[in-house]
C-alpha positions as CSV (number, residue, x, y, z in Angstrom):
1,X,19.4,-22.5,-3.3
2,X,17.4,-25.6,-2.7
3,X,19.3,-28.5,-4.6
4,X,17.6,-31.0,-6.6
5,X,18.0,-34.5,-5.8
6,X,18.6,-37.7,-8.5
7,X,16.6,-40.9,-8.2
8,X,18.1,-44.0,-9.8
9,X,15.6,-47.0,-10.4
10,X,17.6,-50.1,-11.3
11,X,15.1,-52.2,-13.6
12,X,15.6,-55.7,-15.7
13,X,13.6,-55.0,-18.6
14,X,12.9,-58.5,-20.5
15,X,13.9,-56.9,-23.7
16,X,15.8,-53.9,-25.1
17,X,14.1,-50.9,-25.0
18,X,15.1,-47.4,-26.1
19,X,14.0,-44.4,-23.2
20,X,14.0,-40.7,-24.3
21,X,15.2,-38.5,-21.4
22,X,13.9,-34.9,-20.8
23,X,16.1,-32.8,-17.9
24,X,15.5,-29.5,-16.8
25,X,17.7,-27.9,-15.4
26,X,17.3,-24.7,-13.2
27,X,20.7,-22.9,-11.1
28,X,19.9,-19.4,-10.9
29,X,18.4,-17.6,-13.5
30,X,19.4,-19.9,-16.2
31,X,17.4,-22.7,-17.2
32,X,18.2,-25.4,-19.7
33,X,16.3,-28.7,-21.0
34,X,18.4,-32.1,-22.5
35,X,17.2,-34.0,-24.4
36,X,18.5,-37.2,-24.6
37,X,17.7,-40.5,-26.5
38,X,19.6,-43.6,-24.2
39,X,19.8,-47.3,-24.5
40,X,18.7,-49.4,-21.8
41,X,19.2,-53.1,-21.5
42,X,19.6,-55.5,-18.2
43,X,21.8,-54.4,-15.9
44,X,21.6,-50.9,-17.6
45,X,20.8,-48.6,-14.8
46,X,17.8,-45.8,-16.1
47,X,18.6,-42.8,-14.3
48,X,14.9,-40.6,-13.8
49,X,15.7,-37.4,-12.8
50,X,13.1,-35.5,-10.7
51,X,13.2,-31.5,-9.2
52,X,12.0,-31.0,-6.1
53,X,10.3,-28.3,-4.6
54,X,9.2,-26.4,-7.8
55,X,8.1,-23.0,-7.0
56,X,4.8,-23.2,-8.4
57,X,2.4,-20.0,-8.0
58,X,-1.3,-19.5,-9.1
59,X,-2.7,-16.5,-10.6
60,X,-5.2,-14.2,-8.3
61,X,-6.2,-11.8,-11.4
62,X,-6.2,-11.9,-14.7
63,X,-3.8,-10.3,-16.3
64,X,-3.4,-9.5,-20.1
65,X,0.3,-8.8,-21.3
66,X,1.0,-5.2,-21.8
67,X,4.4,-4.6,-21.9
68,X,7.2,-6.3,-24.3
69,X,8.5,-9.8,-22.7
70,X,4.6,-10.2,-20.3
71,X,3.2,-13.4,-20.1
72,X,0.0,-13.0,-19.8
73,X,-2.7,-15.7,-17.7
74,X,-6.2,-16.0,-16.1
75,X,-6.9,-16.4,-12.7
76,X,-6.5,-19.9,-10.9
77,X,-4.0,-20.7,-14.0
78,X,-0.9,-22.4,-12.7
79,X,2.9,-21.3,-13.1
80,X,6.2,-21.7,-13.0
81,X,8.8,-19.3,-11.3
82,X,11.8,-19.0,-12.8
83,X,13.4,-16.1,-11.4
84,X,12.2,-13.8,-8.9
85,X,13.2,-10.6,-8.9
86,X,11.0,-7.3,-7.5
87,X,8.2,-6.9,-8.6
88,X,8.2,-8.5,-12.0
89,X,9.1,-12.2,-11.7
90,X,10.0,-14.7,-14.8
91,X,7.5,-17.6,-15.0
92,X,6.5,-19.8,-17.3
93,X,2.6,-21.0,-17.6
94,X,2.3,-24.4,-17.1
95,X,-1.1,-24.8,-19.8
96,X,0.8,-23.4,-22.6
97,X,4.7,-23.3,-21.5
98,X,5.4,-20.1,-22.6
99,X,7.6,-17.5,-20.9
100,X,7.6,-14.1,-19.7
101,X,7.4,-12.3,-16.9
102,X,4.6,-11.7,-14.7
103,X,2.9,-9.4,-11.9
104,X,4.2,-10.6,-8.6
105,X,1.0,-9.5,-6.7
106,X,-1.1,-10.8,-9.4
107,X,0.1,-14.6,-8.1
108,X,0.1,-16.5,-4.7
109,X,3.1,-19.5,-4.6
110,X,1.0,-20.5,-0.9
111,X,-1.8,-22.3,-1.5
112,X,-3.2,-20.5,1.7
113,X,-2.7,-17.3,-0.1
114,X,-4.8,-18.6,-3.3
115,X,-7.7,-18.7,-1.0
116,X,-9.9,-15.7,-1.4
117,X,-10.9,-15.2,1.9
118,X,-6.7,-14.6,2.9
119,X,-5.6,-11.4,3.0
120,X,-1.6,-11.3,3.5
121,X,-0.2,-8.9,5.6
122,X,-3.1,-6.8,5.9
123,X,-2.9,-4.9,9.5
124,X,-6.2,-4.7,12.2
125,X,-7.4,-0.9,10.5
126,X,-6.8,-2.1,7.0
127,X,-9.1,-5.3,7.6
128,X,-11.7,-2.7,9.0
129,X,-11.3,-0.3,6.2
130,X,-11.5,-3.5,3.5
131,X,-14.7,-4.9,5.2
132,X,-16.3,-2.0,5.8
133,X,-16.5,-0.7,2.1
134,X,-19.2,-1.0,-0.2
135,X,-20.1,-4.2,-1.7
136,X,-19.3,-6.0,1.3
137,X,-21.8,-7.1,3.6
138,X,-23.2,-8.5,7.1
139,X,-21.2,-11.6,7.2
140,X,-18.2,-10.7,5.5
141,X,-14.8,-12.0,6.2
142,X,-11.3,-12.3,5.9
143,X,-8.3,-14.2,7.6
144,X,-5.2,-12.3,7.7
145,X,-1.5,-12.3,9.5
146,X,-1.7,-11.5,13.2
147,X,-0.1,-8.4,13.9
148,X,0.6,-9.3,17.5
149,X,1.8,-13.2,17.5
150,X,3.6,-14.4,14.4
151,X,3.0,-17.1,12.9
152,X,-0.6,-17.0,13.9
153,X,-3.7,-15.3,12.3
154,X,-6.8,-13.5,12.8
155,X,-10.5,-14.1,11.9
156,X,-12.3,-10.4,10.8
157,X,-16.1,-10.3,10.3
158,X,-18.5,-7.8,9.3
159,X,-21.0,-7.2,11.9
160,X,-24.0,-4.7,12.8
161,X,-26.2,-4.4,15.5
162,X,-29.0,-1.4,16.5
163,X,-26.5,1.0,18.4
164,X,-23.1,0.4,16.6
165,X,-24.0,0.3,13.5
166,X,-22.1,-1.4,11.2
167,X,-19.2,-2.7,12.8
168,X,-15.7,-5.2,12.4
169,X,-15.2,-8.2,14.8
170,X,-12.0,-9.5,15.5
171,X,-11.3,-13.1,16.7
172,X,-7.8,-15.3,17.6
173,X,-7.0,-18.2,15.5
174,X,-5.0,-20.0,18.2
175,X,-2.3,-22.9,16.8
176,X,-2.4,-26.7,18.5
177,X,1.2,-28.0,18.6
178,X,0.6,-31.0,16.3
179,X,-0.7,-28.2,13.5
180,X,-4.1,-27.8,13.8
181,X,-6.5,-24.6,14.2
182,X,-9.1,-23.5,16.8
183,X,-11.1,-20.2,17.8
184,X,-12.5,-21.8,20.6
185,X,-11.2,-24.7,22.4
186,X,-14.5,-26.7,22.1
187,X,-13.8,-27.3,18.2
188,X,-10.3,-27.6,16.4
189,X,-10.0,-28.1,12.5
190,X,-6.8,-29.5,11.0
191,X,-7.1,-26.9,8.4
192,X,-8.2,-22.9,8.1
193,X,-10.1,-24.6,5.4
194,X,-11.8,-26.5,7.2
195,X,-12.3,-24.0,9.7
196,X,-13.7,-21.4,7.3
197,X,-15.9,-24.5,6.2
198,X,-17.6,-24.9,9.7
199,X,-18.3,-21.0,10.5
200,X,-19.7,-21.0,7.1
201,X,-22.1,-23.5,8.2
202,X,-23.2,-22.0,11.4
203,X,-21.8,-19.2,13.6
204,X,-20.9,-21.1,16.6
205,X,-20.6,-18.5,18.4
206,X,-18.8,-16.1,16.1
207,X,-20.9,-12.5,15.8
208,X,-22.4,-14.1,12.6
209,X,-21.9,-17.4,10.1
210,X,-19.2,-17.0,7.5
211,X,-20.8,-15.5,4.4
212,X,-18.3,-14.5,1.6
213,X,-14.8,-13.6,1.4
214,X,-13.6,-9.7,1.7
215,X,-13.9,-8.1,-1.9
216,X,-10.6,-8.0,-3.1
217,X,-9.8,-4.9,-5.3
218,X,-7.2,-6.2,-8.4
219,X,-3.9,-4.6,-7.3
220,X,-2.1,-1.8,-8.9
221,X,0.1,-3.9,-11.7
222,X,3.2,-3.1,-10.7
223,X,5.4,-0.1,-12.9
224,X,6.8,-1.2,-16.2
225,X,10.2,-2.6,-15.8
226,X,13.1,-0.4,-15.7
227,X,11.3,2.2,-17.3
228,X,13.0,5.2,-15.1
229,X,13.7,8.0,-17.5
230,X,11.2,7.3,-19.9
231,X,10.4,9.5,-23.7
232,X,8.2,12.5,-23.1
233,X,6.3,11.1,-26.4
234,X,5.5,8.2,-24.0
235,X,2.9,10.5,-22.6
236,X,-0.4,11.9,-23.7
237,X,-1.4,14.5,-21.5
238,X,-5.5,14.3,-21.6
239,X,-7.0,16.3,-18.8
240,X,-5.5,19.0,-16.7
241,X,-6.7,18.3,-13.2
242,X,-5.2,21.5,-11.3
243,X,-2.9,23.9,-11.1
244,X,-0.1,24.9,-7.9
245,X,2.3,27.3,-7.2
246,X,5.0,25.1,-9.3
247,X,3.5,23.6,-11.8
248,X,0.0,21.9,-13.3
249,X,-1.1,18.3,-12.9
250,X,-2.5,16.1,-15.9
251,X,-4.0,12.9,-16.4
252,X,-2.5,11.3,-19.1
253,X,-1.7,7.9,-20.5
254,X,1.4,6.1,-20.3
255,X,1.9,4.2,-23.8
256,X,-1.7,3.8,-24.7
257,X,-2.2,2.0,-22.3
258,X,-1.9,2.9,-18.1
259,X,-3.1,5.6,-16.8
260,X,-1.4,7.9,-14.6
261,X,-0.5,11.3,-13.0
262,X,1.8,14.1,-14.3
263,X,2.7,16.8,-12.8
264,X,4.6,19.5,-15.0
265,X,7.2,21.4,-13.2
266,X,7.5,25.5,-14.4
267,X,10.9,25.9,-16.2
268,X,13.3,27.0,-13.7
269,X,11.9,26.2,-10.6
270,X,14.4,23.4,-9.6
271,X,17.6,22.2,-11.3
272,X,17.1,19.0,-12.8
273,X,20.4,17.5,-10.4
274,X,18.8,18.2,-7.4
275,X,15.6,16.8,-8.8
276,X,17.1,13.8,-9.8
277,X,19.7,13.4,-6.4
278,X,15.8,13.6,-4.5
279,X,14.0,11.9,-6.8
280,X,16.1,8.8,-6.5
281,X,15.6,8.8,-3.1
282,X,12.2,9.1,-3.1
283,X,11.5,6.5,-5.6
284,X,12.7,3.7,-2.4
285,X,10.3,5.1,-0.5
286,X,7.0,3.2,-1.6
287,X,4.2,2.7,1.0
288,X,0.2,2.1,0.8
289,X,0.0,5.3,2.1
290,X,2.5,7.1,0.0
291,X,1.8,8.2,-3.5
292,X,3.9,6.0,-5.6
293,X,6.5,7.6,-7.7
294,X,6.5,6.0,-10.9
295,X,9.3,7.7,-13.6
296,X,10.5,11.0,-14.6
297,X,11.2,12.8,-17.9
298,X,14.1,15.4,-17.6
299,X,16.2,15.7,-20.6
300,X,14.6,18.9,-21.4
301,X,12.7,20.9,-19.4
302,X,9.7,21.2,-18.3
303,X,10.3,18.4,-15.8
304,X,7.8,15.6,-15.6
305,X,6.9,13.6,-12.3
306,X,5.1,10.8,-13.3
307,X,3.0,9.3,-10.6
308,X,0.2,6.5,-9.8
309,X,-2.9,8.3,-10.5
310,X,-5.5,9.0,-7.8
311,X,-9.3,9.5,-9.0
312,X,-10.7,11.4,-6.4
313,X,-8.2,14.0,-6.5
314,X,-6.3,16.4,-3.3
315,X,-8.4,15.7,-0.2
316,X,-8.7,19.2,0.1
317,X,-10.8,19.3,-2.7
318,X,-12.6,16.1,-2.0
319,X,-13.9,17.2,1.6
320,X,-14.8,20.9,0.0
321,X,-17.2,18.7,-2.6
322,X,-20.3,17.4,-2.4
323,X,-19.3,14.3,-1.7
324,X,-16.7,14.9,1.0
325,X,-19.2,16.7,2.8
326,X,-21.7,14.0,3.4
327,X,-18.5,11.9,5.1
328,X,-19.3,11.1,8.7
329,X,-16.9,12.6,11.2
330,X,-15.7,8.5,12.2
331,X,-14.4,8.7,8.4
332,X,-12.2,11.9,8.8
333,X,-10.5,10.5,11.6
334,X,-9.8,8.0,9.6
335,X,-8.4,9.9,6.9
336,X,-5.7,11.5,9.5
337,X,-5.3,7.6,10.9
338,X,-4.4,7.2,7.3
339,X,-2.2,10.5,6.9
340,X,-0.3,9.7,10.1
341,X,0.3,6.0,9.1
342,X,2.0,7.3,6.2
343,X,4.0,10.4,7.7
344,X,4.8,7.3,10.6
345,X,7.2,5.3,7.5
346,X,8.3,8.8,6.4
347,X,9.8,8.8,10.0
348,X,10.6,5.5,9.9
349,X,12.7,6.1,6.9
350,X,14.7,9.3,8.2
351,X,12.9,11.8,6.0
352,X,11.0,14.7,6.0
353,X,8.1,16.5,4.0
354,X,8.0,20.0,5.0
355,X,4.8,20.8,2.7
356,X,2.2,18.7,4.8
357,X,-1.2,19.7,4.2
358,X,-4.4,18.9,2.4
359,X,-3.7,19.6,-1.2
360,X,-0.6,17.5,-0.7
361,X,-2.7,14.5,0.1
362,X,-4.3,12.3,-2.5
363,X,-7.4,10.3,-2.5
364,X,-8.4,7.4,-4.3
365,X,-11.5,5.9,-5.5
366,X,-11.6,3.6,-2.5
367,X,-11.3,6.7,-0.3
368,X,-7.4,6.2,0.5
369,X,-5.6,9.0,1.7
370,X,-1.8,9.3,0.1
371,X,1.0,11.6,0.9
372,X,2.5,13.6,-1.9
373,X,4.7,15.8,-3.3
374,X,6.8,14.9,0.0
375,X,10.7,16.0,-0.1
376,X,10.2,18.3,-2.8
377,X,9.4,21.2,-0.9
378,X,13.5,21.4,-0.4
379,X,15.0,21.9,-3.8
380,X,12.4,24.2,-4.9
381,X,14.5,27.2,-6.2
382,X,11.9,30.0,-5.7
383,X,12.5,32.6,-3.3
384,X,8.5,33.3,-2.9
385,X,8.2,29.6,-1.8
386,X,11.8,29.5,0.2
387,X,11.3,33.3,1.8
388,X,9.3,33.6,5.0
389,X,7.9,36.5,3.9
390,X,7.5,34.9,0.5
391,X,3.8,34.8,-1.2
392,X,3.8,31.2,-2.0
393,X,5.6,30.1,1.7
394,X,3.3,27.9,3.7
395,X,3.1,30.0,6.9
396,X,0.0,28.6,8.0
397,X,1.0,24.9,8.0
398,X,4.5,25.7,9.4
399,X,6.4,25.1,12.4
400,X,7.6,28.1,14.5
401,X,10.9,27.1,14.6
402,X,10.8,26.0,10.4
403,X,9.6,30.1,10.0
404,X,12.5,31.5,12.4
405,X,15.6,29.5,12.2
406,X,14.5,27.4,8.9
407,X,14.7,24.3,11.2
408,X,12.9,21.3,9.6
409,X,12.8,18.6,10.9
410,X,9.8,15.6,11.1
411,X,9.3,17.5,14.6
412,X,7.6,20.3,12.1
413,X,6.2,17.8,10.0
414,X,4.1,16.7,12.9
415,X,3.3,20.4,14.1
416,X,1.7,20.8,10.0
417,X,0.0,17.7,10.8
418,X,-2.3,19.6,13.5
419,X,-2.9,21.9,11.2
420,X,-4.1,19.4,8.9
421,X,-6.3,17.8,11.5
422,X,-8.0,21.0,11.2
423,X,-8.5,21.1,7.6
424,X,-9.9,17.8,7.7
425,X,-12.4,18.3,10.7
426,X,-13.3,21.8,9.7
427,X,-14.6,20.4,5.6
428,X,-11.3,22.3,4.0
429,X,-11.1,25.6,6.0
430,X,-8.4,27.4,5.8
431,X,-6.2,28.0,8.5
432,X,-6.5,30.4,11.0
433,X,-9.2,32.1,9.4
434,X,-8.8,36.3,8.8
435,X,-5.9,36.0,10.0
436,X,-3.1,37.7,7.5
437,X,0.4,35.6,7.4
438,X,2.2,38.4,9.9
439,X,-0.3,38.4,12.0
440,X,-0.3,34.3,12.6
441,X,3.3,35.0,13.1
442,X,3.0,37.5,16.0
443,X,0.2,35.5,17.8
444,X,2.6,32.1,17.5
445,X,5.2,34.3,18.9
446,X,2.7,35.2,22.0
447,X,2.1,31.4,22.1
448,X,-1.4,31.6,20.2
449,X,-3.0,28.5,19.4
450,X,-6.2,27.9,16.6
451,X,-9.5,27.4,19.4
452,X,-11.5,24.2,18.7
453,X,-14.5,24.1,16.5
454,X,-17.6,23.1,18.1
455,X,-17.6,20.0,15.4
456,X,-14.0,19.2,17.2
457,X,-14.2,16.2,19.6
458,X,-12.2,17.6,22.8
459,X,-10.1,14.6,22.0
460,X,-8.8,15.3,18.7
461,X,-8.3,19.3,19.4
462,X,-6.2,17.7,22.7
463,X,-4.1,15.8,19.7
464,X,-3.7,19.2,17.8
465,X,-2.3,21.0,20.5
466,X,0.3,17.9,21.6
467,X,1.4,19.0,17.9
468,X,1.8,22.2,18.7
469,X,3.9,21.8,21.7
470,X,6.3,24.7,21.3
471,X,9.7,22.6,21.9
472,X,9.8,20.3,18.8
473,X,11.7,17.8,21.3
474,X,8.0,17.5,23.1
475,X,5.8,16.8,20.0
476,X,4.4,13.6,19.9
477,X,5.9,10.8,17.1
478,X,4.0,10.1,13.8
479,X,4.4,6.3,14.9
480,X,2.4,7.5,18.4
481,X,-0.3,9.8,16.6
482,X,-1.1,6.4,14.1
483,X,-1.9,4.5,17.0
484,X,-4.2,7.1,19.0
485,X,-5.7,8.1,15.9
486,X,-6.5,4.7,14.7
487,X,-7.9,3.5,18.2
488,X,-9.8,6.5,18.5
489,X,-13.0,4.9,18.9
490,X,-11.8,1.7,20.2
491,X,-9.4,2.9,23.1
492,X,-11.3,1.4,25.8
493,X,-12.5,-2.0,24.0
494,X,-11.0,-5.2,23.6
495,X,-8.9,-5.4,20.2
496,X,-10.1,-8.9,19.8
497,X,-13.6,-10.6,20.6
498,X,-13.5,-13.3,23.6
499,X,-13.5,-16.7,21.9
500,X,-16.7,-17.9,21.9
């Protein structure tokens, strides 16, 4: 902890004079103010006690209190922390001094990340996604962590030009020792602010000039404080949104007030102790990629899963509608850029999925692909879903070795992940098509593999079969199939523009 230092200031006043005190104190999470009325006459040494190194943060968002013990603030008020802790930290607002606690993403403590062009810890793809979305424009821009050199940053700018379209440049922000900031050695700024300032003002050899900041979507607020297990009359179920082999999925509305995803578990389809045992595991796992799991409700049954809710629904509904029809083949690979960055932490982590396909994928209004449902595919107690030869087991999606031996591993996660590739490039077709579930089993067996659509770059069907590699051992990694996939169009260029 960062202690706070005393001042004394030794003055000679010509006369008595009474001084009232205010300390406040901070060690830990406790906080306490004196008040203290002293006498000070010569030689009488006034003691002024001053903290240093507040943690001061401003807010991004508005934010209106919602929950018992919020504080709630507008954006660009200032506050205090208190205590941080997760994702709710204990701050008081400096206007008003009241207490409470607050949104951590809805506040920057660096005043570089109260600008609104600065996007931290936003990756290459993401800045490309973010700019490239509606409401932006030519001009566009955002300065974000470097991915490759920490410490330093990168400049990202909407562009477009005749044959690419609309495009995303990319440009170093390069460090001087004594501090200072440059793009190109012919001009250095003291300050990103000032650099912003000056590329606003003319390109100088940038793509374009500096127009406005990145739209920033408000964050997701983050999930009510310790509220796990929460009261089935918490819930009001409004609209059913589909139905699966285990259950139905509602939107419904989370104390009046949030809205969110439910999915309703058939009685007798899992015990509620292996529910919970996975569920609690699956609850660490939280990614931008990975639908959040937000509470559960399993005193009684029928078990609840209560999630973040996700407007546009599967993506295997979304690219069967209207809508996901009209999306350009650059914007499916994307979607499977997305899947795999996702499926790439599930790695990461040591777990597994062992249902990956398009109706366990989410989209949301900003057209981002989430992985659901993952990990519960194993304490389904159904012997239709757990059987090979079961009606509800996934034989299209699943690894040879997952069908014979019951072998899953992420090795078969990956192999469903070529499946998926086809779902997604073929607008929601099912796999192998008039094939019957036997028969996909005897042509795996004579090492059959799906043929490539005519709308299938040769480069993405030569990703599907690296999935289907029949030794699990020689399938690539989730991590691998990210990077290809996210590169897929940019492979042979320069990730950043040469400084101008």
């Amino acid at each position: 902890m960062r202690k706070s230092h005393s001042q004394s200031t030794y003055g000679e006043p010509s006369s008595h004079t009474m001084k009232y005190i205010n300390v406040s104190l901070h060690v830990g999470r406790f906080h306490m103010t004196i008040h203290k009325w002293t006498y000070q006459s010569v030689f009488f040494p006034c003691f002024v006690l001053f903290s240093v190194g507040e943690s001061i943060a401003m807010a991004l968002y508005d934010y209106e209190a919602i929950h018992e013990g919020d504080l709630g603030f507008k954006k660009g008020d200032k506050l205090k922390i208190l205590e941080e802790s997760g994702e709710w930290w204990r701050a008081m607002l400096i206007s008003t001094g009241k207490e409470g606690y607050i949104p951590s993403n809805y506040v920057a403590k660096d005043t570089l990340e109260a600008e609104e062009w600065f996007f931290k810890g936003v990756s290459r793809k993401d800045a490309e996604r973010q700019l490239l979305a509606p409401g932006n424009k030519v001009g566009s821009f955002m300065i974000r962590d470097s991915e490759t050199t920490k410490g330093s940053y990168s400049l990202s700018v909407r562009d477009s030009d005749a044959q690419s379209g609309d495009t995303v440049k990319h440009y170093k922000i390069r460090t001087l020792d004594n501090g200072g900031f440059y793009i190109s050695p012919r001009i250095t700024f003291s300050t990103l602010q000032e650099l912003v300032s000056h590329y606003k003002k003319q390109g100088d050899g940038l793509c374009q000039s500096l127009t406005n900041p990145c739209l920033s979507p408000k964050p997701e607020k983050p999930w009510e404080k310790d509220a796990w297990e929460i009261p089935r009359s918490s819930l009001k179920l409004e609209k059913r949104l589909g139905a699966g082999q285990f259950g139905e999925v509602w939107m419904a509305t989370y104390n009046k007030h949030t809205k969110v995803a439910v999915k309703t578990m058939k009685p007798g389809s899992m015990s509620v102790e292996a529910f919970m045992m996975e569920a609690n595991l699956m609850k660490t796992l939280q990614h931008d990629k990975l639908v959040r799991l937000n509470a559960v409700v399993t005193k009684e049954e029928p078990i609840y899963i209560i999630t973040e809710f996700m407007e546009k629904g599967s993506l295997l509904d979304f690219i069967k509608s209207d809508e996901g029809n009209r999306v350009q083949l650059p914007k499916l690979i994307d979607f499977s850029a997305q899947i795999a960055e996702g499926m790439a932490y599930i790695e990461q982590r040591n777990y597994i999925h062992r249902d990956l396909r398009a109706a366990n994928i989410l989209v949301n209004k900003a057209l981002v692909c989430k992985i659901a449902d993952f990990g519960l595919a194993r304490i389904i107690e159904d012997n239709e879903y757990t059987a090979r030869e079961g009606a509800k087991f996934p034989i299209k999606w699943t690894a040879p070795e997952a069908i014979n031996y019951g072998s899953f591993t992420i090795k078969s996660d990956v192999w469903s992940f070529g499946i998926l590739l086809t779902e997604i490039i073929s607008y929601g077709r099912t796999p192998y098509p008039g094939m019957t579930n036997p028969e996909v089993i005897r042509s795996l067996e004579k090492g059959y593999r799906m043929q490539r659509l005519d709308s299938c770059p040769t480069e993405l069907y030569e990703i599907m079969l690296e999935c289907w590699k029949n030794k699990p051992e020689d399938r690539p990694t989730f991590d691998y199939l990210q990077s290809v996939l996210e590169d897929f169009y940019t492979a042979t260029e320069s990730q950043y523009q040469q400084q101008p």
